[in-house]
Short mmCIF file of the C-alpha atoms (twelve columns), coordinates in Angstrom:
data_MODEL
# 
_entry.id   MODEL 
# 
loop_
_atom_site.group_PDB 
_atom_site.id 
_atom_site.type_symbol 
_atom_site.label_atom_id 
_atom_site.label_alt_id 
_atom_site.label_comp_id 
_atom_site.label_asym_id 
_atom_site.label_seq_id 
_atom_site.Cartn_x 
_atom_site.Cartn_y 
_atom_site.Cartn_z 
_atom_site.pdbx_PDB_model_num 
ATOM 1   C CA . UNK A 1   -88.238  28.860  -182.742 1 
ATOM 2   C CA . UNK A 2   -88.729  29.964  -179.127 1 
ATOM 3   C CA . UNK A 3   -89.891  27.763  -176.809 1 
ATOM 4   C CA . UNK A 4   -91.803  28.000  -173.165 1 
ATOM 5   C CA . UNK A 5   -92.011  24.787  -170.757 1 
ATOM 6   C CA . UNK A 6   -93.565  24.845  -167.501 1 
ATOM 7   C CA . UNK A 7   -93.356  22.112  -165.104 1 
ATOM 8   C CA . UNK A 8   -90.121  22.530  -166.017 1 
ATOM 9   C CA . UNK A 9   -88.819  20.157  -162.892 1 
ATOM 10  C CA . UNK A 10  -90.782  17.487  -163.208 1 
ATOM 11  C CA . UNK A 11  -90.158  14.447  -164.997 1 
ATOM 12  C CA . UNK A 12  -91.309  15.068  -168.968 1 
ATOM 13  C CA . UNK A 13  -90.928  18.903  -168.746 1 
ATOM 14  C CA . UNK A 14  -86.706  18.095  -167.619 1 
ATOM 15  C CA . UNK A 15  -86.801  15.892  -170.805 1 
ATOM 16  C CA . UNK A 16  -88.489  18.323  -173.098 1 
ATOM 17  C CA . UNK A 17  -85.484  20.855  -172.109 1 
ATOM 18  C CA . UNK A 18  -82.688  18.414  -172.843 1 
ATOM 19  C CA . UNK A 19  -84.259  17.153  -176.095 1 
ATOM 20  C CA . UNK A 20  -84.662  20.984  -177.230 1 
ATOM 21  C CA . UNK A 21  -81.199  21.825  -175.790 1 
ATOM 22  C CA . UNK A 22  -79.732  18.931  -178.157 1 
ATOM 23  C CA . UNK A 23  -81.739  20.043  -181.158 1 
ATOM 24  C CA . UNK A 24  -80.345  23.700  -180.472 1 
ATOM 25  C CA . UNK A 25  -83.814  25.025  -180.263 1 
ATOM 26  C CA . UNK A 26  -84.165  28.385  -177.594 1 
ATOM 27  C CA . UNK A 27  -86.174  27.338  -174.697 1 
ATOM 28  C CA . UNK A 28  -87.140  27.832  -170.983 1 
ATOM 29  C CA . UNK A 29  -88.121  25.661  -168.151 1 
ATOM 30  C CA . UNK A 30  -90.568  27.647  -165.628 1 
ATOM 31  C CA . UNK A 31  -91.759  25.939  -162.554 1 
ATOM 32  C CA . UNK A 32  -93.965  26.795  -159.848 1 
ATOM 33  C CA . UNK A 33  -91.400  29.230  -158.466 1 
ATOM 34  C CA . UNK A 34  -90.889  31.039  -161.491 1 
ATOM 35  C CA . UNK A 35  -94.823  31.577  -162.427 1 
ATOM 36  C CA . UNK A 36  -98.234  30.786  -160.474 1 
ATOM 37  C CA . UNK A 37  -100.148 29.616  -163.160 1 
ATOM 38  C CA . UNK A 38  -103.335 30.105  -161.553 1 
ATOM 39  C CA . UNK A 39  -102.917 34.038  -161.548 1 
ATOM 40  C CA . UNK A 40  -104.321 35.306  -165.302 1 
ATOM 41  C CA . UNK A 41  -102.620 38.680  -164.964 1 
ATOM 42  C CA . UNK A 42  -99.336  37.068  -164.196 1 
ATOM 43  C CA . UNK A 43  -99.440  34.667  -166.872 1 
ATOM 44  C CA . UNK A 44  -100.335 37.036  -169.645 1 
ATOM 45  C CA . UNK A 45  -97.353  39.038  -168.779 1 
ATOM 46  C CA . UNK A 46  -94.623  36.208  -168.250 1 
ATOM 47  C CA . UNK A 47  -95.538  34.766  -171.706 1 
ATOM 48  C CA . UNK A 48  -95.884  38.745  -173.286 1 
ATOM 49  C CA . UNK A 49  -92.783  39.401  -172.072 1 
ATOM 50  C CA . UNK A 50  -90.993  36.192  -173.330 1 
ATOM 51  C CA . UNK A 51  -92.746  36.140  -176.711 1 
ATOM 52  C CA . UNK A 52  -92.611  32.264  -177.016 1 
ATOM 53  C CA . UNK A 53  -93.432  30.949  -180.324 1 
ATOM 54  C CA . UNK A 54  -94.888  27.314  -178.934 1 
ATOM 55  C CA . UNK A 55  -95.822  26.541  -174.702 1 
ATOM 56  C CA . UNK A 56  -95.206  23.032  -174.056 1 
ATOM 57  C CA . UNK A 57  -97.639  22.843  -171.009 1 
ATOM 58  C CA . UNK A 58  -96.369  19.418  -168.461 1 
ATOM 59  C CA . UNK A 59  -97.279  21.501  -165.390 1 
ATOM 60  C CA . UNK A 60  -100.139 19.679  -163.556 1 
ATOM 61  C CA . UNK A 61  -101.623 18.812  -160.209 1 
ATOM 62  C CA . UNK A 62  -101.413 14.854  -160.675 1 
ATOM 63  C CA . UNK A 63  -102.171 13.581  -156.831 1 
ATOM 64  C CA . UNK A 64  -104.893 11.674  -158.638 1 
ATOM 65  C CA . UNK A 65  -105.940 10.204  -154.896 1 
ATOM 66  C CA . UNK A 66  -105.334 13.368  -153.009 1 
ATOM 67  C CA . UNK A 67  -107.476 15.077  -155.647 1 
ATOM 68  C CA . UNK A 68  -110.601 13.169  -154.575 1 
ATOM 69  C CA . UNK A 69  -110.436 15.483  -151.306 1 
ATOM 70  C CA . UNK A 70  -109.096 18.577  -152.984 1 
ATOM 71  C CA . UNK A 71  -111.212 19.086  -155.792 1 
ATOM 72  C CA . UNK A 72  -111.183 23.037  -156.533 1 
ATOM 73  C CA . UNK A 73  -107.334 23.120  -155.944 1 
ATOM 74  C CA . UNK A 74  -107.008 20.268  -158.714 1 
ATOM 75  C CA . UNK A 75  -109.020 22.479  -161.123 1 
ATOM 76  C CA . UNK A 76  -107.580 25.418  -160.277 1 
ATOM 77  C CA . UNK A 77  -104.600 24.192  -161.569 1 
ATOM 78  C CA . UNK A 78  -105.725 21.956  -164.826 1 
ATOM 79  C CA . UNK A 79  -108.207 24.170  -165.725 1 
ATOM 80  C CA . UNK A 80  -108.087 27.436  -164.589 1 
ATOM 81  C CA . UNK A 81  -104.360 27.596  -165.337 1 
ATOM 82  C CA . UNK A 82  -104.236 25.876  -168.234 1 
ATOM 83  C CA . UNK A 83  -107.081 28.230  -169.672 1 
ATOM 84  C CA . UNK A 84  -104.459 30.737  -168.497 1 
ATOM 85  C CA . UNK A 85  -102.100 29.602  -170.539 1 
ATOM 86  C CA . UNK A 86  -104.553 29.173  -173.859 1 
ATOM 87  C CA . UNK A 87  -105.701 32.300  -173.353 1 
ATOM 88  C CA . UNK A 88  -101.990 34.225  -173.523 1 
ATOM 89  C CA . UNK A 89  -101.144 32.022  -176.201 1 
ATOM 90  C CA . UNK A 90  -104.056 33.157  -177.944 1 
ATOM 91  C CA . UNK A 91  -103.286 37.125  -177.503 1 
ATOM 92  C CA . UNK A 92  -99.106  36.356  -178.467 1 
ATOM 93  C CA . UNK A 93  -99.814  34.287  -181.726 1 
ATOM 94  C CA . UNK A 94  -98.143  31.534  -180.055 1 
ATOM 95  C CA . UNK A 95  -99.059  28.028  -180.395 1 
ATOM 96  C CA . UNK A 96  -99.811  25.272  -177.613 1 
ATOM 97  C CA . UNK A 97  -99.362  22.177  -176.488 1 
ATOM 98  C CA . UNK A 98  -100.827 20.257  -173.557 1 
ATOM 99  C CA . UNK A 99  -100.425 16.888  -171.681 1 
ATOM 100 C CA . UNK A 100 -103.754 15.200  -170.775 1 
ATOM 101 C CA . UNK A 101 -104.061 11.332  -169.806 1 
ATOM 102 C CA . UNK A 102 -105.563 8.168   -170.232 1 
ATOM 103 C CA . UNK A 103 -107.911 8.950   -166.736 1 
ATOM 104 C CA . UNK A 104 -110.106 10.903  -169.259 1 
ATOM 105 C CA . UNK A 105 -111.570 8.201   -170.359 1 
ATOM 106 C CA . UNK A 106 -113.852 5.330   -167.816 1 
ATOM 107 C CA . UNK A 107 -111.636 2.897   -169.137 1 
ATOM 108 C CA . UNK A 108 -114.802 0.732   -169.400 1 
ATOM 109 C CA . UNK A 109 -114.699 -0.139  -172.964 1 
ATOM 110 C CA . UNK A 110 -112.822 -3.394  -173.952 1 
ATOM 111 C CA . UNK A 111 -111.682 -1.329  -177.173 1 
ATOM 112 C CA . UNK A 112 -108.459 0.213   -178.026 1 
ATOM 113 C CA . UNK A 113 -109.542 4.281   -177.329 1 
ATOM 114 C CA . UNK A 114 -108.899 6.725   -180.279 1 
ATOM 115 C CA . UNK A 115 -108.224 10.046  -180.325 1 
ATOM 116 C CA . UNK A 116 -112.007 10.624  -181.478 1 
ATOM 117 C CA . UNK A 117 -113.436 8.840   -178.826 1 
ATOM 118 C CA . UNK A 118 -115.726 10.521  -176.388 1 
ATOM 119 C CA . UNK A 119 -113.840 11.379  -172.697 1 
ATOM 120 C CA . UNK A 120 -115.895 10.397  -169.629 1 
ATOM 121 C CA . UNK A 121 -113.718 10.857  -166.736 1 
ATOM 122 C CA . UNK A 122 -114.367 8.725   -163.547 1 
ATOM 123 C CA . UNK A 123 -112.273 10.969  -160.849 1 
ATOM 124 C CA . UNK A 124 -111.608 14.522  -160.620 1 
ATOM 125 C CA . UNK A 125 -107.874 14.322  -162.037 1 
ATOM 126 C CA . UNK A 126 -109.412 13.036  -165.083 1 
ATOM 127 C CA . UNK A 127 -112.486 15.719  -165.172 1 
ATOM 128 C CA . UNK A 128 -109.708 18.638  -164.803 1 
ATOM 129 C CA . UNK A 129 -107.734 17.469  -167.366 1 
ATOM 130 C CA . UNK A 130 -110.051 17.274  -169.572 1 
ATOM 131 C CA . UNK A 131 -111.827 20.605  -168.504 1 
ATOM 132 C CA . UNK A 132 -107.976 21.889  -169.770 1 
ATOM 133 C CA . UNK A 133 -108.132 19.839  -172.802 1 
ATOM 134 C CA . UNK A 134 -111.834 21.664  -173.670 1 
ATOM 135 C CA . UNK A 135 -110.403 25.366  -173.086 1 
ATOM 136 C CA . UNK A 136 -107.246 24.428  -175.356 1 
ATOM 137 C CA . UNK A 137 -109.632 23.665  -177.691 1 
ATOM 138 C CA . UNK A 138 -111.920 26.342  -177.603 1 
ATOM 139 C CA . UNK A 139 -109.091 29.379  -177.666 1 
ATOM 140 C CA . UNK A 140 -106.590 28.306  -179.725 1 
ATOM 141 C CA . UNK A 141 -106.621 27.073  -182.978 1 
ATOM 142 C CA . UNK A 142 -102.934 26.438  -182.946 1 
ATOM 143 C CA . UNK A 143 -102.652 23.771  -180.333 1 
ATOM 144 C CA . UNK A 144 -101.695 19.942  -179.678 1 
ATOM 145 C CA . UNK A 145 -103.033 17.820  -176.965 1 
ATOM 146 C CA . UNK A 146 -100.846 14.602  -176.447 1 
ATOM 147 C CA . UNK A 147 -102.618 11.973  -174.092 1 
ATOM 148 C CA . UNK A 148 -100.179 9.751   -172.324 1 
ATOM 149 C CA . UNK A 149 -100.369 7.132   -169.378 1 
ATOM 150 C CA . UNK A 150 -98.013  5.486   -166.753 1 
ATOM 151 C CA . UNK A 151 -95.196  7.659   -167.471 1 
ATOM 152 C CA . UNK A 152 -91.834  7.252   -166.130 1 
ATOM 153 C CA . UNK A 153 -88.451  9.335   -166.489 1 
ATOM 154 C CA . UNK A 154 -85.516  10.017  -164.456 1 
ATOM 155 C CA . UNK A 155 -86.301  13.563  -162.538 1 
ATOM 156 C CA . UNK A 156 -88.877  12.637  -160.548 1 
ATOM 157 C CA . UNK A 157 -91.047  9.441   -159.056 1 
ATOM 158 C CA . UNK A 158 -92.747  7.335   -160.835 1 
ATOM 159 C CA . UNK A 159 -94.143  3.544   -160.917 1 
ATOM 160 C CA . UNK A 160 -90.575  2.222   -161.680 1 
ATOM 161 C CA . UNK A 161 -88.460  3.683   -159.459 1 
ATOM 162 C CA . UNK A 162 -91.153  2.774   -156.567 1 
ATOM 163 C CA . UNK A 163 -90.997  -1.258  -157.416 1 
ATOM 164 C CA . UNK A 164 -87.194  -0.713  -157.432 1 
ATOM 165 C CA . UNK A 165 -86.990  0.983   -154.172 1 
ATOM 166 C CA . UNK A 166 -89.156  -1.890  -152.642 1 
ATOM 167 C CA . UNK A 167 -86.993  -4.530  -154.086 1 
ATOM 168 C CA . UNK A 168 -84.002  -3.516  -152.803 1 
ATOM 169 C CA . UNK A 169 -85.595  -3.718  -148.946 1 
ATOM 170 C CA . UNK A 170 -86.946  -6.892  -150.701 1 
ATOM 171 C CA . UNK A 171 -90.298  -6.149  -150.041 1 
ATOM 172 C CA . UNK A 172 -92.888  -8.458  -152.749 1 
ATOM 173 C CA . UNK A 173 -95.541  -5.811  -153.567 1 
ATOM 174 C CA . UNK A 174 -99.222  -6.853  -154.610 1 
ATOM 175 C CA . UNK A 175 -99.715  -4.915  -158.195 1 
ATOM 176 C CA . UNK A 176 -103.142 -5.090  -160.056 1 
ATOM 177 C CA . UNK A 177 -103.136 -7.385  -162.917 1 
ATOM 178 C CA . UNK A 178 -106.601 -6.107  -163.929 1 
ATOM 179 C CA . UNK A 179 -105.551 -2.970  -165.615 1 
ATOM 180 C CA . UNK A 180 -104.349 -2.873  -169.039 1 
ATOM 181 C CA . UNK A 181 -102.547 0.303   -171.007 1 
ATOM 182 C CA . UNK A 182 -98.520  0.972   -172.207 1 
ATOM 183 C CA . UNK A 183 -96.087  3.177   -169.932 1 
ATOM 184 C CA . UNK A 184 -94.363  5.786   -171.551 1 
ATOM 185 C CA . UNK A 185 -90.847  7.127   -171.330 1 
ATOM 186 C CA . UNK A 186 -90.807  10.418  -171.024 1 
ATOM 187 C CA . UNK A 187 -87.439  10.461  -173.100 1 
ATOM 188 C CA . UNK A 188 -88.801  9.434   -175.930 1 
ATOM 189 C CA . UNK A 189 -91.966  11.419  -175.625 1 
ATOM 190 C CA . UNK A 190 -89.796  14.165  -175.407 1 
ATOM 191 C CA . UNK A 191 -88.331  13.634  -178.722 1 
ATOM 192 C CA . UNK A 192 -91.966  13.261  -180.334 1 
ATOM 193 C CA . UNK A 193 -92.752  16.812  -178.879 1 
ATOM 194 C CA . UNK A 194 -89.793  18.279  -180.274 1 
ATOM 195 C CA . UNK A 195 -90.767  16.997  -183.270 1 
ATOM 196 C CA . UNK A 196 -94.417  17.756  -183.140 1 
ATOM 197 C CA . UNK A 197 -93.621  21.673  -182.386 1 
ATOM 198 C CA . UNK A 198 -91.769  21.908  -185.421 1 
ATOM 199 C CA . UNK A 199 -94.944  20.966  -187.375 1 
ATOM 200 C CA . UNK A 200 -98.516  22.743  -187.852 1 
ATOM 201 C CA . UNK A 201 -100.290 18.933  -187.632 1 
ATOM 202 C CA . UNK A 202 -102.230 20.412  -184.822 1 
ATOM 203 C CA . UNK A 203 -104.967 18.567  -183.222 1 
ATOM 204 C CA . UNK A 204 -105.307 15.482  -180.417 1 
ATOM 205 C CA . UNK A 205 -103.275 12.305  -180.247 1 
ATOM 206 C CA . UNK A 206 -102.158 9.764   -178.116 1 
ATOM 207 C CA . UNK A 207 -98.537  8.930   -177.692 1 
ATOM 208 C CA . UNK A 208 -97.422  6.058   -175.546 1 
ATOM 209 C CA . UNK A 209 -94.410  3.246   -175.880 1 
ATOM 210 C CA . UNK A 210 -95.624  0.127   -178.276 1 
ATOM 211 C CA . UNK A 211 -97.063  -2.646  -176.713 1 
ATOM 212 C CA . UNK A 212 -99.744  -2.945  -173.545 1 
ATOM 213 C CA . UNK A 213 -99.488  -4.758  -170.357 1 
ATOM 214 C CA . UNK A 214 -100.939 -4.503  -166.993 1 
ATOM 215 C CA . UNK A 215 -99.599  -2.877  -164.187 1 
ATOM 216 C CA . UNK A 216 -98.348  -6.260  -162.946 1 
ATOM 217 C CA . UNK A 217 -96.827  -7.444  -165.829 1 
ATOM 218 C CA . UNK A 218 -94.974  -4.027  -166.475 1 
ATOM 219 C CA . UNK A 219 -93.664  -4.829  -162.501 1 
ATOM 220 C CA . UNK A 220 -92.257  -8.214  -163.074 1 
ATOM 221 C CA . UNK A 221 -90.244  -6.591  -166.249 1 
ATOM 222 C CA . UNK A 222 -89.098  -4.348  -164.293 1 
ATOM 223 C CA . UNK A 223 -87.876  -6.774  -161.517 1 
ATOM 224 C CA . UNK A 224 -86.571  -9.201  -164.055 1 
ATOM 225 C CA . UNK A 225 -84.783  -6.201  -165.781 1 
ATOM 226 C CA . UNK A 226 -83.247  -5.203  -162.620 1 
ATOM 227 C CA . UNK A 227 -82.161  -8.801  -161.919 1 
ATOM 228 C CA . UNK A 228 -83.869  -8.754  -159.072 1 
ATOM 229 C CA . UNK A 229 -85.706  -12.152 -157.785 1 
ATOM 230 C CA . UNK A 230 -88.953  -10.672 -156.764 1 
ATOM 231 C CA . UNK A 231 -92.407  -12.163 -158.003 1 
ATOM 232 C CA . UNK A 232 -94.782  -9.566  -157.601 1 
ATOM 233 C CA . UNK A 233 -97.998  -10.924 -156.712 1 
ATOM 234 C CA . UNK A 234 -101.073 -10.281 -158.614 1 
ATOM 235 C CA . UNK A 235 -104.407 -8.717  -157.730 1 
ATOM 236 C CA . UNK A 236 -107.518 -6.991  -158.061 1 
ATOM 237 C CA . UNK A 237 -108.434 -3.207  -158.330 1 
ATOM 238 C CA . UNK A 238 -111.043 -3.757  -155.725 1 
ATOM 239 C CA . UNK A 239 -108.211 -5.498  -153.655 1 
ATOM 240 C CA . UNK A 240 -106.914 -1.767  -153.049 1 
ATOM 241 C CA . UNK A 241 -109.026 0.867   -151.827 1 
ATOM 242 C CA . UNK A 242 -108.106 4.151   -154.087 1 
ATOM 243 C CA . UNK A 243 -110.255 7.153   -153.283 1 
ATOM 244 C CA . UNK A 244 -110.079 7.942   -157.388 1 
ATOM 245 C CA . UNK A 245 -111.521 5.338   -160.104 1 
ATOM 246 C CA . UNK A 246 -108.726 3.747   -162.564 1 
ATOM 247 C CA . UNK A 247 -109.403 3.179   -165.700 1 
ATOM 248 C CA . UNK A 248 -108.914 -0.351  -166.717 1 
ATOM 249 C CA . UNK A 249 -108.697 -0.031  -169.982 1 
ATOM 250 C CA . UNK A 250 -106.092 2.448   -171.243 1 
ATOM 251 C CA . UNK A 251 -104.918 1.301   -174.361 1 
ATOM 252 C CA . UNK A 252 -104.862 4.330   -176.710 1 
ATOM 253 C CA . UNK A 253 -103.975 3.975   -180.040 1 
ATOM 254 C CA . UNK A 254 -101.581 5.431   -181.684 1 
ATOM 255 C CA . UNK A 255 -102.720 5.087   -185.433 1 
ATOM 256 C CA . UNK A 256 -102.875 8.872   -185.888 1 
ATOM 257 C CA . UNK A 257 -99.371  9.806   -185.375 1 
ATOM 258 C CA . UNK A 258 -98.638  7.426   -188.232 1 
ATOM 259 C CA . UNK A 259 -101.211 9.065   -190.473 1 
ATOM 260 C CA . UNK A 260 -99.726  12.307  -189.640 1 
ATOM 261 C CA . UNK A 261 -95.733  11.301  -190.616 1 
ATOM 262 C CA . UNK A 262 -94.928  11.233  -186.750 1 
ATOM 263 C CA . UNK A 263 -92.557  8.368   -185.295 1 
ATOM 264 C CA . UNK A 264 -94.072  5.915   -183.345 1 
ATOM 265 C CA . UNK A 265 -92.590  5.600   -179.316 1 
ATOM 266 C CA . UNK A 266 -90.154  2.494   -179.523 1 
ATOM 267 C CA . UNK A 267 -91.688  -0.462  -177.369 1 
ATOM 268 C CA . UNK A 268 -92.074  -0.221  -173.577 1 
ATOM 269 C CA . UNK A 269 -89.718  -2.775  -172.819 1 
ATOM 270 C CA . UNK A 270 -86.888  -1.565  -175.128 1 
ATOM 271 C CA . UNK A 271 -87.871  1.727   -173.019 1 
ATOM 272 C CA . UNK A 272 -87.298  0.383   -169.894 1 
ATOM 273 C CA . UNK A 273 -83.872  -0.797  -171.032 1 
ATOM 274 C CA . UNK A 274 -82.555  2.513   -171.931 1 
ATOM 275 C CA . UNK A 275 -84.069  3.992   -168.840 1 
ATOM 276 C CA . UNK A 276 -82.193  1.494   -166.687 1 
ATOM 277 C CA . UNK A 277 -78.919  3.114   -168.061 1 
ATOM 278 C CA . UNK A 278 -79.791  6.328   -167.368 1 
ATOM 279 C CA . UNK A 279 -80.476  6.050   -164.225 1 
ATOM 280 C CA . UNK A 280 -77.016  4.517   -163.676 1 
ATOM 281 C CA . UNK A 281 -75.400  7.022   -165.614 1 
# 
């Protein structure tokens, strides 16, 4: 197997690599540098000319805020170049998979979301995303869309390493203890990937670490974890003025990647354990 990863330098698509790189499977990390995914003619060439047999898509504008005031640039790039993508896939027999998010959903249901359930994004990151989830869907047959939320890994910035950084100037941030969902670990999505590729269960799924807290509860872990005495003080969505709507409920279930065989993500905190070594390694 042959595999193609863009957004290679970000946080899951630097995981995906190493996980594939253990498992002695042939792959290559693009980024931005290496291919403009908005440009058709350019993608249809890069991916002829490589002959992938899978494209593990983590490229993606994800300024959700920013996003609010650059709408057709967000598209461009979750849409447009994600139907780029499908769309070379479909004309090299290759198959396809794509990370969407939790924002696709309102998050105004108090239920547990399914795979199944219908999206109704409240902020252009979400709409985009699933605009690219829509075109996977429609060109390729052989394709896997893997929803995820709050997702932290070492290469790059995420939620974690921000409360860390304002511990150590021992700042006490206000975090929202209002929205509910399950971080992931980009680790170990990376090693449900590698096994989904190997498989022809194609279809949509959610795949986040085990257990659900809200953002301020998944702070004070982190704080406690880091042995840190910081007591992060709770508060409202409306008590922060973000130009894009949060969901406030994203708590997917993961039921389907049991029914399918597929290992379950370990639980968030035992995550955030293992992520704390890595980052000292």
């Amino acid at each position: 197997m042959k595999v193609l990863i863009t957004g290679a330098n970000g946080q899951l698509g630097h995981d995906v690599s190493a996980e594939l790189d253990k498992r002695h499977i042939e792959n290559r990390g693009i980024d931005i540098e290496d291919l403009d995914i908005t440009k058709k003619e350019d993608v249809a060439c890069y991916i002829s000319d490589f002959d992938p047999d899978v494209v593990v898509h983590c490229a993606a504008y994800t300024a959700v805020d920013k996003a609010e005031d650059e709408p057709e640039k967000c598209e461009k790039i979750n849409f447009k170049g994600t139907e780029n993508i499908a769309l070379a896939c479909k004309e090299n027999d290759a198959a396809m998979l794509y990370i969407s998010t939790d924002y696709v959903f309102d998050g105004a249901s108090k239920e547990i979301w399914s795979p199944e359930d219908e999206p109704d994004p409240g902020s252009v990151y979400g709409r985009t995303k699933y605009q690219g989830e829509q075109t996977v869907r429609e060109n390729l047959e052989k394709h896997f869309i893997i929803r995820i939320a709050w997702a932290f890994g070492k290469n790059g910035n995420n939620f974690v390493k921000t409360m860390l950084g304002l511990g150590k100037k021992n700042i006490v941030p206000k975090v929202v203890d209002d929205q509910f969902g399950s971080p992931t670990y980009t680790r170990d999505l990376a090693v449900l990937i590698a096994d989904m590729i190997g498989s022809d269960k194609y279809g949509t799924y959610h795949a986040t670490n085990e257990g659900f807290c809200t953002w301020h509860e998944f702070a004070s872990e982190i704080f406690k974890k880091a042995k840190m005495d910081i007591k992060p003080i709770p508060c409202k969505t409306e008590d922060y003025p973000f130009k894009a709507k949060r969901p406030k409920n994203s708590r997917l279930s993961k039921d389907k990647l049991t029914e399918k065989g597929f290992n379950r993500l370990p639980s968030w905190q035992d995550a955030l354990d293992r992520y704390f070594k890595e980052l000292e390694e």
